[in-house]
C-alpha positions as CSV (number, residue, x, y, z in Angstrom):
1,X,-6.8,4.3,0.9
2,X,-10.4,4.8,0.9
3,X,-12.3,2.8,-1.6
4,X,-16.3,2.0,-2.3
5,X,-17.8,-0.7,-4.0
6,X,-21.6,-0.6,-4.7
7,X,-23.3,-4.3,-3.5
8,X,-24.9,-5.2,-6.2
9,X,-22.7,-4.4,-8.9
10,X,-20.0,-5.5,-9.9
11,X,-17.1,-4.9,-7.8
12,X,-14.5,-2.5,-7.9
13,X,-11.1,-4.3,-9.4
14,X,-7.9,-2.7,-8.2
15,X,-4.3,-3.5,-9.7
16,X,-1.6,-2.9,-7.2
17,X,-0.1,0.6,-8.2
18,X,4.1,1.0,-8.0
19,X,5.8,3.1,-5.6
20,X,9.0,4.9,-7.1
21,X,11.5,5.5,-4.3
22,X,13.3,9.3,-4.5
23,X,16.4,9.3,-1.5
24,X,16.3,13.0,0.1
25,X,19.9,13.0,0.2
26,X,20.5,16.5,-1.6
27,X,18.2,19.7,-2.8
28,X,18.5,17.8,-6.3
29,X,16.2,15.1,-5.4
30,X,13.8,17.6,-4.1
31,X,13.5,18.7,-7.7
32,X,13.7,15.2,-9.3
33,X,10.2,14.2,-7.1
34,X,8.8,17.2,-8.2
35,X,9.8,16.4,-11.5
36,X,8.2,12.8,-11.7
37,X,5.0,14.3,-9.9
38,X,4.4,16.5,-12.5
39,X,4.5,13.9,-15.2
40,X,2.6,11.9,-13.4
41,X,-0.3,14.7,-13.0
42,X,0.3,15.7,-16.6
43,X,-0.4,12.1,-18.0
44,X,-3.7,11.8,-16.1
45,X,-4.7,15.5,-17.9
46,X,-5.1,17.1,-14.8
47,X,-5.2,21.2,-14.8
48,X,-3.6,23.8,-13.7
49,X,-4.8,24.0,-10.3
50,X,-4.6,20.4,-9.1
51,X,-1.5,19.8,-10.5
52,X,-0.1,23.1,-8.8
53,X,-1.4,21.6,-5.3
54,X,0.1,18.6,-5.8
55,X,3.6,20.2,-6.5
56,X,3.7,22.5,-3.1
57,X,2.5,18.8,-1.4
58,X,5.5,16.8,-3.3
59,X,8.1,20.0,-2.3
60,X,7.5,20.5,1.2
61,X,7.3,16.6,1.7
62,X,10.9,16.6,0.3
63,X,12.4,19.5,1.7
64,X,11.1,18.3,5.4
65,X,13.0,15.2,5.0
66,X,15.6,16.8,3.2
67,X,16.4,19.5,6.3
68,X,15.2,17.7,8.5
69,X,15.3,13.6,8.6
70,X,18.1,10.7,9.1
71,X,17.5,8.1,5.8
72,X,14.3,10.1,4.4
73,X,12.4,8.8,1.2
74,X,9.6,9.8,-0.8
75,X,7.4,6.8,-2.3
76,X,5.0,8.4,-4.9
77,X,2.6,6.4,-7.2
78,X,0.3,7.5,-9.8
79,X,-3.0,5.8,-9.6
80,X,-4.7,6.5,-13.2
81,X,-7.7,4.6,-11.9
82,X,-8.7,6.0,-8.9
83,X,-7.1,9.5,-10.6
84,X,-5.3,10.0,-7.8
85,X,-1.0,10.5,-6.8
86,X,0.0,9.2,-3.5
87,X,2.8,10.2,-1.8
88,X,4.5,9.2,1.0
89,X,7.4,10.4,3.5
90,X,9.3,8.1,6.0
91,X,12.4,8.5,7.8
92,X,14.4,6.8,10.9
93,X,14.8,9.9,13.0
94,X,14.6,12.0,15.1
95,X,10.5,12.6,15.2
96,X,8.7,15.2,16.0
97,X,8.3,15.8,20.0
98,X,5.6,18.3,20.0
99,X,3.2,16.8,16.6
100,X,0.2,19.2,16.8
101,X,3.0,22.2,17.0
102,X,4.6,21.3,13.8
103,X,1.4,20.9,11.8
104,X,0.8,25.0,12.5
105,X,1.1,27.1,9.4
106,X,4.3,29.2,9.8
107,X,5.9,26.7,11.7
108,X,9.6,26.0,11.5
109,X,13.0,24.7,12.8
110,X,14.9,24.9,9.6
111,X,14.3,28.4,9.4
112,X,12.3,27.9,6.0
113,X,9.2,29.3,5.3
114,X,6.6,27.1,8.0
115,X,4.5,26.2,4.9
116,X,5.5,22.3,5.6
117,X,3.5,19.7,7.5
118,X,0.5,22.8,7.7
119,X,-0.1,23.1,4.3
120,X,0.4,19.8,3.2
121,X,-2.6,18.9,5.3
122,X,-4.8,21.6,4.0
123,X,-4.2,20.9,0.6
124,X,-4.2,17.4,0.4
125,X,-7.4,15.6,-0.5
126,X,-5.9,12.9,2.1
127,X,-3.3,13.1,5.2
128,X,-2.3,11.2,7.9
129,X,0.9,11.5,10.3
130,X,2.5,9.4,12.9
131,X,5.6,10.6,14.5
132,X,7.8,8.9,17.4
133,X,10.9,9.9,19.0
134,X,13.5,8.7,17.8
135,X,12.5,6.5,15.9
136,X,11.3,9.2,13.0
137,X,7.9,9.8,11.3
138,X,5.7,8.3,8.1
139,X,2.9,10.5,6.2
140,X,0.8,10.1,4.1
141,X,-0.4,12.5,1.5
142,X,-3.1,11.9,-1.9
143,X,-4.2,14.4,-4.0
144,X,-7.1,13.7,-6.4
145,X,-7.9,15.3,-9.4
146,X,-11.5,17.8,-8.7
147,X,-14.1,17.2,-10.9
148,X,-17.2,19.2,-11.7
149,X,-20.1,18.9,-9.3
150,X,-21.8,16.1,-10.6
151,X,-18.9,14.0,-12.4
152,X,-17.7,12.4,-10.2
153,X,-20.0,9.5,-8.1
154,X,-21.6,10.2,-4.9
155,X,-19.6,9.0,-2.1
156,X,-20.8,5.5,-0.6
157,X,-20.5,3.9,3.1
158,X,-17.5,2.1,3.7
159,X,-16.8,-0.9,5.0
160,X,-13.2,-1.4,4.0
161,X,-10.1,0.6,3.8
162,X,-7.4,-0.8,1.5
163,X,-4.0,0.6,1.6
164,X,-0.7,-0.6,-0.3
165,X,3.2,-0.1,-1.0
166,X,4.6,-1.9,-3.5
167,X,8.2,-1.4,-3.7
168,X,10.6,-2.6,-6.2
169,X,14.3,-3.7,-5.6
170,X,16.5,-0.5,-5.6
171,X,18.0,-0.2,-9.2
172,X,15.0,-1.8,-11.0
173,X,12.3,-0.8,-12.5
174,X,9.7,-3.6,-12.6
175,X,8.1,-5.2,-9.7
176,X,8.6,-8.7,-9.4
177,X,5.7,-8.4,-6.5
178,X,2.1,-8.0,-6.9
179,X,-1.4,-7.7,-6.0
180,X,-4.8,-6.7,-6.8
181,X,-7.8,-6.7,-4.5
182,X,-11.6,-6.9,-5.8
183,X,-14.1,-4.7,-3.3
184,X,-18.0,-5.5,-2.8
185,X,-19.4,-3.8,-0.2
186,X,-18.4,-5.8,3.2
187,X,-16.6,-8.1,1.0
188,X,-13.4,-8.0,-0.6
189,X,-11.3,-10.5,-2.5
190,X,-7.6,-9.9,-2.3
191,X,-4.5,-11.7,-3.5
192,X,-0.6,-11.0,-3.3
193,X,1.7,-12.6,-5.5
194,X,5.9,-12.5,-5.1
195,X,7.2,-13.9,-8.3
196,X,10.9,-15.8,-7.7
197,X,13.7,-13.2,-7.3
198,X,13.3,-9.9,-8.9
199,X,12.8,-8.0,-12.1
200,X,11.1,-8.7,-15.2
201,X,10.7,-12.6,-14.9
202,X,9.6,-12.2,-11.5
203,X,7.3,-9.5,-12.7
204,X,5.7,-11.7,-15.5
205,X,5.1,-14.7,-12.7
206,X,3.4,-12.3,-10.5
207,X,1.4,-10.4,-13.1
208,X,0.4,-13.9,-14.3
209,X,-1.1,-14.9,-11.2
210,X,-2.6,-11.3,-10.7
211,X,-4.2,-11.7,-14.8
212,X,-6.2,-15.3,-13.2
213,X,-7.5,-13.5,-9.9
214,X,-9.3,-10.9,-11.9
215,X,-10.9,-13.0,-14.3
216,X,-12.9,-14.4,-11.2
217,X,-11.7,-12.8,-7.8
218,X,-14.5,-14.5,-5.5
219,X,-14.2,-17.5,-7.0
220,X,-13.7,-21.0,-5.2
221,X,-10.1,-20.5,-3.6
222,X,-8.2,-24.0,-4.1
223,X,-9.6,-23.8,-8.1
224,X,-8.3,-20.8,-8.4
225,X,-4.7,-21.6,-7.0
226,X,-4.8,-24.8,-9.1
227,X,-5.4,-22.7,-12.2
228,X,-2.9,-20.7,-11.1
229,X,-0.3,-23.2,-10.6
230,X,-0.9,-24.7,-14.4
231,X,-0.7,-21.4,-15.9
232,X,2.3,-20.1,-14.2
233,X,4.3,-23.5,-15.6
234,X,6.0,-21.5,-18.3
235,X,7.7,-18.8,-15.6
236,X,9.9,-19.1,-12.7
237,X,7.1,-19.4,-10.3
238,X,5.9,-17.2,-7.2
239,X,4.6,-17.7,-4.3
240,X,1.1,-17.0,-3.5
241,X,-1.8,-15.8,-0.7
242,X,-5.3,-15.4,-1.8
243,X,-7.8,-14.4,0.4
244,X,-11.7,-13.7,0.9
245,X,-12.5,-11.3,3.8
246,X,-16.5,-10.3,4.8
247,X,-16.7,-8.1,7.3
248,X,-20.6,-9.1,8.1
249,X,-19.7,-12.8,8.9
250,X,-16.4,-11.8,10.3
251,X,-14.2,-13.8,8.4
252,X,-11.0,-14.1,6.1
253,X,-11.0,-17.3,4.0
254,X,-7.7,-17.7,2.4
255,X,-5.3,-20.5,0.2
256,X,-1.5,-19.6,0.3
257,X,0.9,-21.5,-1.2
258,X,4.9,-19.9,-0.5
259,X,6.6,-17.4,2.0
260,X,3.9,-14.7,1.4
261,X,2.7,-13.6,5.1
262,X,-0.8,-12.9,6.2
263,X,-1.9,-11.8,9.6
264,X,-5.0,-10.8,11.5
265,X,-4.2,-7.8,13.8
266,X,-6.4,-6.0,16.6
267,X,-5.8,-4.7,19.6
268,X,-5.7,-7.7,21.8
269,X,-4.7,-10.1,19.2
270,X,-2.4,-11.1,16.2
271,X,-3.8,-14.6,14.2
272,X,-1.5,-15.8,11.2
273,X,-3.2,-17.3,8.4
274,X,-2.0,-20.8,7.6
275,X,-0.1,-21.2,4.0
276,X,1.4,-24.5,3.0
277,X,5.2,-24.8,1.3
278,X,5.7,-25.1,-2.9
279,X,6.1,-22.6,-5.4
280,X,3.1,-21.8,-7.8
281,X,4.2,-23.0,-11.0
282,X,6.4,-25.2,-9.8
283,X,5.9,-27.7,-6.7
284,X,3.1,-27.5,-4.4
285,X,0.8,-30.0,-3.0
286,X,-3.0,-30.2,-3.2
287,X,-3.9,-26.5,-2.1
288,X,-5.9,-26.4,1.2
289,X,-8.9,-23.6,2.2
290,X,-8.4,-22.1,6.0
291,X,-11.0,-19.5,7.6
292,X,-9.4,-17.2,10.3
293,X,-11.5,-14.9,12.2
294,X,-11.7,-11.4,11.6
295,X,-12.5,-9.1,14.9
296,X,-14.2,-5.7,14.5
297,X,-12.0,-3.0,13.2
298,X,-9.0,-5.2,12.2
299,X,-6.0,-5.2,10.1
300,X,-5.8,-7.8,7.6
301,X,-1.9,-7.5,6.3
302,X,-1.0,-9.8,3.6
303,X,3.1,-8.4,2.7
304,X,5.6,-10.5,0.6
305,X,9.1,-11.5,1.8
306,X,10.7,-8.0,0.7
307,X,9.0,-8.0,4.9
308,X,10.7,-9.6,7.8
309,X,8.3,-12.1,8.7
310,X,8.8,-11.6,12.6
311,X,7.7,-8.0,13.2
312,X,5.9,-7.5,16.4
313,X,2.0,-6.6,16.3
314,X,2.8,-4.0,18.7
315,X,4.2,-1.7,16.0
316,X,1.0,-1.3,14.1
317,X,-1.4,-1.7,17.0
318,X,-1.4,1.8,18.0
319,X,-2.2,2.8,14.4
320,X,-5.1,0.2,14.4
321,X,-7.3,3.8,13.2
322,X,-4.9,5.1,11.2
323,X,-4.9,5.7,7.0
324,X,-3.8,1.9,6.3
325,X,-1.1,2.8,3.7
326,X,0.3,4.5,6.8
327,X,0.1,1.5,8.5
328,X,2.2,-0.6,5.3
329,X,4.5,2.4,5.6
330,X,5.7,2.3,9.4
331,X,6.3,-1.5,8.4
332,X,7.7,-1.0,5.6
333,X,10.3,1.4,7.5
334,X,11.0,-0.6,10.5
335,X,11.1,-4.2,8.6
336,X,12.5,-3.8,4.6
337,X,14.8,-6.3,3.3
338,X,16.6,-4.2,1.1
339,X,17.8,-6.9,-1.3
340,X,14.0,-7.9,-2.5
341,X,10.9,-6.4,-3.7
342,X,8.3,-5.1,-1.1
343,X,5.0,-5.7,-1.1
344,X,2.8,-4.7,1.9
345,X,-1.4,-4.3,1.2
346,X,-3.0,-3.5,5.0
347,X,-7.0,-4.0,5.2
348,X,-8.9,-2.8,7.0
349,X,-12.5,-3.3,8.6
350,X,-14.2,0.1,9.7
351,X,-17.7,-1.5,11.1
């Protein structure tokens, strides 16, 4: 996801956004997503004709994987901040051989209608696709509320790209994962917090660590996870990474404490950034600072342990260009633990 912050101001604060999960098992679920979409378009007061093009997005999404896919989902999240719904479609099989074919209007193999992967593009204020055989195919899909010329704010430069899925534990309905990120320009301030187990006491952990960050998101990094540490005394604990990237002196400054992973991506390379063992809140040791380099147009990913923590770099470096919530999606798909939360937040440098 695309996001400006003016220098000079202050930043822009984001808090991590939920994902609901909707299994494309039947035609029932097709209408259940479209269901939750339009709530979700409704409680943001959006009209007539924004809500209408996120609908046809939600419903060809779902029937493509519905007619189409082996194991297909549909992640949608309501954004009230950025005024924005996000959807998103993955599946394990079989992909689409011929990609540029299937985005044609009138094009079909289900012998539906053709409106599909075509008009989802064209009506989406955001898309990106990535398709392999057999292993299946993620999009990507936002629709944004349109404003009146003049309401909304001119469009700045961009430095960074954020993208994120978080993901909670099928069968609850808090997040015991979180995250928030703070954007200035080149910089950006990010932190991902994976309270112990799941559900609402993991939830109040995280969000407690989240609550400290955004009170002072570039502030000194061991202070802050110190703070951290007394305050989250009265929960379970979570497991932390905080992290400072800027993209002019090419660097990612960071204090983890706990199994949450952070890695530096490119095209040549894959760099983990160092966290130490504890539990915030709990046990830890004196938290240490470490500075990692961070190439041109790379991918800072920072995901909790709802991730395997082995996944290849090779998986995401062809999508080193790509939207970077696509990019938390593929790994999402080929790496879930499905007994934990998921948390994945991909940055990424475009200068």
């Amino acid at each position: 996801m695309e996001v400006a912050a003016p220098t000079g101001n202050a930043p822009q604060l984001l808090m991590g956004w939920t994902h609901t999960a909707f299994a494309m098992g039947d035609t029932s679920c097709v209408g259940e997503a479209r269901r939750f979409a339009a709530h979700a378009s409704a409680e943001m007061e959006w009209g007539d004709t924004d809500s209408g093009r996120l609908s046809i997005v939600v419903t060809e999404l779902a029937n493509n994987l519905h007619l189409h896919a082996h194991e297909g989902r549909l992640l949608i999240a309501a954004v009230p901040a950025l005024d924005l719904v996000e959807v998103i479609a993955i599946d394990h099989g079989p992909g689409i051989e011929d990609l540029p074919l299937s985005m044609r209007d009138g094009y079909s193999t289900g012998g539906t209608q053709g409106a599909g992967l075509g008009a989802v593009r064209r009506l989406a204020d955001d898309f990106d696709i990535h398709s392999s055989v057999p292993q299946g195919t993620v999009c990507v899909a936002r629709v944004r509320q349109h404003r009146e010329a003049g309401d909304a704010p001119a469009a700045l430069p961009q430095t960074l790209r954020v993208g994120a899925i978080r993901l909670p534990l099928a069968g609850e309905t808090m997040c015991g994962d979180a995250w928030a990120a703070a954007l200035d320009g080149p910089r950006a301030a990010l932190l991902v917090a994976d309270g112990l187990g799941h559900g609402s006491e993991a939830a109040k952990a995280s969000g407690a660590a989240v609550d400290l960050f955004l009170q002072a998101p570039f502030g000194d990094l061991r202070e802050q996870i110190e703070s951290m540490h007394a305050e989250l005394q009265s929960t379970r604990g979570a497991a932390v990474c905080s992290l400072r990237l800027d993209a002019t002196a090419a660097t990612v400054r960071s204090s983890g404490v706990g199994n949450v992973v952070a890695r530096v991506v490119t095209g040549l390379s894959d760099r983990s950034v160092v966290t130490q063992h504890g539990t915030v809140g709990l046990t830890m040791r004196r938290p240490q600072e470490t500075t990692t380099e961070l190439p041109p147009y790379a991918l800072l990913v920072v995901h909790s342990d709802g991730i395997e923590t082995r996944w290849h770099p090779a998986s995401i470096q062809r999508l080193l260009g790509s939207d970077p919530t696509l990019v938390a999606a593929v790994l999402l798909r080929d790496h879930h633990r499905a007994r934990d939360d998921a948390t994945v937040v991909v940055v990424q440098c475009i200068e």
